[in-house]
C-alpha positions as CSV (number, residue, x, y, z in Angstrom):
1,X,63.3,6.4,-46.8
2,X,62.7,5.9,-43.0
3,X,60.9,9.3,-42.9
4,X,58.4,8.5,-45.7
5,X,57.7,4.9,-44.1
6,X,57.3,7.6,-41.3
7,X,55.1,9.6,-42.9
8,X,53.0,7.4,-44.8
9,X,52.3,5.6,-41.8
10,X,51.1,8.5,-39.6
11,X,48.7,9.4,-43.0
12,X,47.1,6.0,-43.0
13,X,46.3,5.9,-39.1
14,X,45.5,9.9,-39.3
15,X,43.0,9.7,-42.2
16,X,40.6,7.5,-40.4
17,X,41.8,8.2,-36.8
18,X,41.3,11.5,-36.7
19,X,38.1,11.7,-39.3
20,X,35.7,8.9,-37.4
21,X,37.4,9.7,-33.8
22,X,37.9,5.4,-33.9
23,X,41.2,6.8,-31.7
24,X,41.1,9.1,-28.8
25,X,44.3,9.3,-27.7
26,X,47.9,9.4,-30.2
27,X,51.5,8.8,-28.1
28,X,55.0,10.2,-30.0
29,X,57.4,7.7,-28.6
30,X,61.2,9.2,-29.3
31,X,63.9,6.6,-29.5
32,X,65.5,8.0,-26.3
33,X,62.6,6.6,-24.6
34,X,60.5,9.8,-23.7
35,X,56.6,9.6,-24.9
36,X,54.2,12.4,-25.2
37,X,50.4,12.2,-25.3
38,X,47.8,14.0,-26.5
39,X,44.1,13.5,-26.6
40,X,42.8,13.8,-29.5
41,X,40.7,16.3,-29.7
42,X,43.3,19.2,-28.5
43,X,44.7,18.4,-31.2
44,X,44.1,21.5,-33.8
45,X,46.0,19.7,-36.8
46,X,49.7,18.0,-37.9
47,X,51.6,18.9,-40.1
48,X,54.8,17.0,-41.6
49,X,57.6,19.0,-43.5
50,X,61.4,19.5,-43.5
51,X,62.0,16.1,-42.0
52,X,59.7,16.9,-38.8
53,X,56.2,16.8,-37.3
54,X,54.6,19.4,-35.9
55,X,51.2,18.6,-33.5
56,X,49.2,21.8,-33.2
57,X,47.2,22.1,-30.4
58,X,43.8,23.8,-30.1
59,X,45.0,26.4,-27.4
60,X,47.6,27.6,-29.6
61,X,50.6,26.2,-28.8
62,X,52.6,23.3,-30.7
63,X,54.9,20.9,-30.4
64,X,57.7,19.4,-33.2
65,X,59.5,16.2,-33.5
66,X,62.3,15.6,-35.6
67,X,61.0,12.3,-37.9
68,X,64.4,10.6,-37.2
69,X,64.5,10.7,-33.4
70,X,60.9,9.3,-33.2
71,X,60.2,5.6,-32.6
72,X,56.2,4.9,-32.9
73,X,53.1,7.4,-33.5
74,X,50.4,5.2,-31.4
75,X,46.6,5.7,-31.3
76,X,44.7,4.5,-28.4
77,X,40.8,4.5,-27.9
78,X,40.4,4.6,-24.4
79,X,36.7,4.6,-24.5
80,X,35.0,3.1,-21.5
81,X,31.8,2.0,-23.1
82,X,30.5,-1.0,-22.9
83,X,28.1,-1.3,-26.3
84,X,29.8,-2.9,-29.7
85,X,30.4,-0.8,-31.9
86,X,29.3,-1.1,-35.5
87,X,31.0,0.5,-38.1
88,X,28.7,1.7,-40.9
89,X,29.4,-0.1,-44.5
90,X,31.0,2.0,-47.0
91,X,28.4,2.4,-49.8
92,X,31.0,3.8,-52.3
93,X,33.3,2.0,-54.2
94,X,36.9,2.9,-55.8
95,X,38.4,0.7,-58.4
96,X,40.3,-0.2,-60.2
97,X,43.1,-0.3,-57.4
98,X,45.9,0.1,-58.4
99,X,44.8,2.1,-61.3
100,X,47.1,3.3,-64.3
101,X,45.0,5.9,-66.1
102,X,41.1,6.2,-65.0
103,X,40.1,5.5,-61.4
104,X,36.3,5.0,-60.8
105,X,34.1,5.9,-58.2
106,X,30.6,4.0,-57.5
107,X,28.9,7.2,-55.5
108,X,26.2,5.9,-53.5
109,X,22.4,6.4,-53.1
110,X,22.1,8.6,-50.6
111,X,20.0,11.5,-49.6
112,X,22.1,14.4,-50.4
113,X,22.7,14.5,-54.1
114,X,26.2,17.5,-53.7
115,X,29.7,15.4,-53.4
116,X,32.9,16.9,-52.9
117,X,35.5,14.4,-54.6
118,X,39.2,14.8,-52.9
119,X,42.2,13.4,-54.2
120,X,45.4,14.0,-51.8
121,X,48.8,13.1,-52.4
122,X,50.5,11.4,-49.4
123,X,52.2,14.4,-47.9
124,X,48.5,16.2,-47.9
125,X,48.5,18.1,-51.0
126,X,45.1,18.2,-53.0
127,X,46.3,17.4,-56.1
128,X,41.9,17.1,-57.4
129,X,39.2,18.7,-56.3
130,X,35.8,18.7,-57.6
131,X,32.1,19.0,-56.8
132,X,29.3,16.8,-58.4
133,X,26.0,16.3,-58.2
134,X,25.9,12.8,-59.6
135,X,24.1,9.9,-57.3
136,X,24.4,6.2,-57.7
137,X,26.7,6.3,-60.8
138,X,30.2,5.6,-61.7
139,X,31.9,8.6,-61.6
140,X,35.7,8.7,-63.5
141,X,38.3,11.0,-63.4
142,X,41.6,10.9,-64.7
143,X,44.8,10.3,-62.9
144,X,47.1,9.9,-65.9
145,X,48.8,13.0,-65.1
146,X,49.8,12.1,-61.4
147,X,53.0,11.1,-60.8
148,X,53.2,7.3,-59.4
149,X,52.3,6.7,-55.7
150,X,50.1,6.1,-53.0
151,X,47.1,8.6,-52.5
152,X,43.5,9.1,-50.5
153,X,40.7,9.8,-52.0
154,X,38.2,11.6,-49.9
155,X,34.3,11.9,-50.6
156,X,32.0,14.5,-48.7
157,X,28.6,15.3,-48.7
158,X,26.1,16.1,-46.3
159,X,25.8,12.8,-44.4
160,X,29.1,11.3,-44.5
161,X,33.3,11.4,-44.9
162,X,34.5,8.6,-46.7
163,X,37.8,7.6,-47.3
164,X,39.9,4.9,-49.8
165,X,43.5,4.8,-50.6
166,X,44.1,3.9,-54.5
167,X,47.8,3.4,-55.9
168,X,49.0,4.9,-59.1
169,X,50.9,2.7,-61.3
């Protein structure tokens, strides 16, 4: 249970972390006291299996942590600048949340009319995948067939990433 606490909490501060760069540095803190750091961007990707994490760096190497002996995953930006930063408002909407059956998804009016439409389970399987070409609608897809849980939902196009978290009841 302590490993998916573990894991779902690495997934919530990854997803955003790691998509809008809002962190720039992540510590692994191990319960003996030892922390490692790495800046973000050498970091190639993570993965999370077997009861372990493994941090891929961009030159090649990587790194693994047994879920059990680590304390904290911690994200830091240590940006210097001065400027406030304003995050853009998400134009799309998911609901209903949680959702039993249907989930629905306002797609905004942008200028690119192509989505990609994502739906990952928590460990980081995409359990849906499809592209449409639909613009300010509500778009519906059935989740009936998932099996309860917490999952992302993840919308691409050519301007932007945009991420949600929905739960299935």
């Amino acid at each position: 249970m302590k490993n998916k606490k573990l894991i779902v909490s690495a997934m919530l501060l990854l997803g955003p972390g790691l998509s809008g760069l809002q962190a720039q540095t992540m510590d692994v803190k191990a319960k003996t006291g030892t922390q490692t750091a790495y800046m973000l961007s050498n970091i190639r990707k993570m993965s999370f299996s077997l009861g372990n994490i493994t941090v891929s760096k961009t030159e090649g190497s990587s790194d693994t942590f047994t879920l059990n002996d680590i304390r904290y995953l911690n994200f830091q930006d240590v940006s210097t600048s001065i400027g406030a930063y304003n995050k853009p408002e998400a134009s799309t909407a998911l609901f209903p949340n949680p959702v039993v059956d249907f989930i629905n998804i306002q797609l905004s009016d942008e200028q690119c009319r192509a989505y990609v439409i994502e739906i990952l389970s928590i460990d980081g399987r995409v359990v849906y995948q499809e592209q449409t070409n639909q613009q300010g609608r509500v778009y519906q897809i059935n989740v009936s067939t998932l099996p309860k849980g917490l999952y992302i939902c993840k919308l691409y196009n050519c301007i932007s990433t945009q991420t949600a978290k929905f739960i299935k009841q």
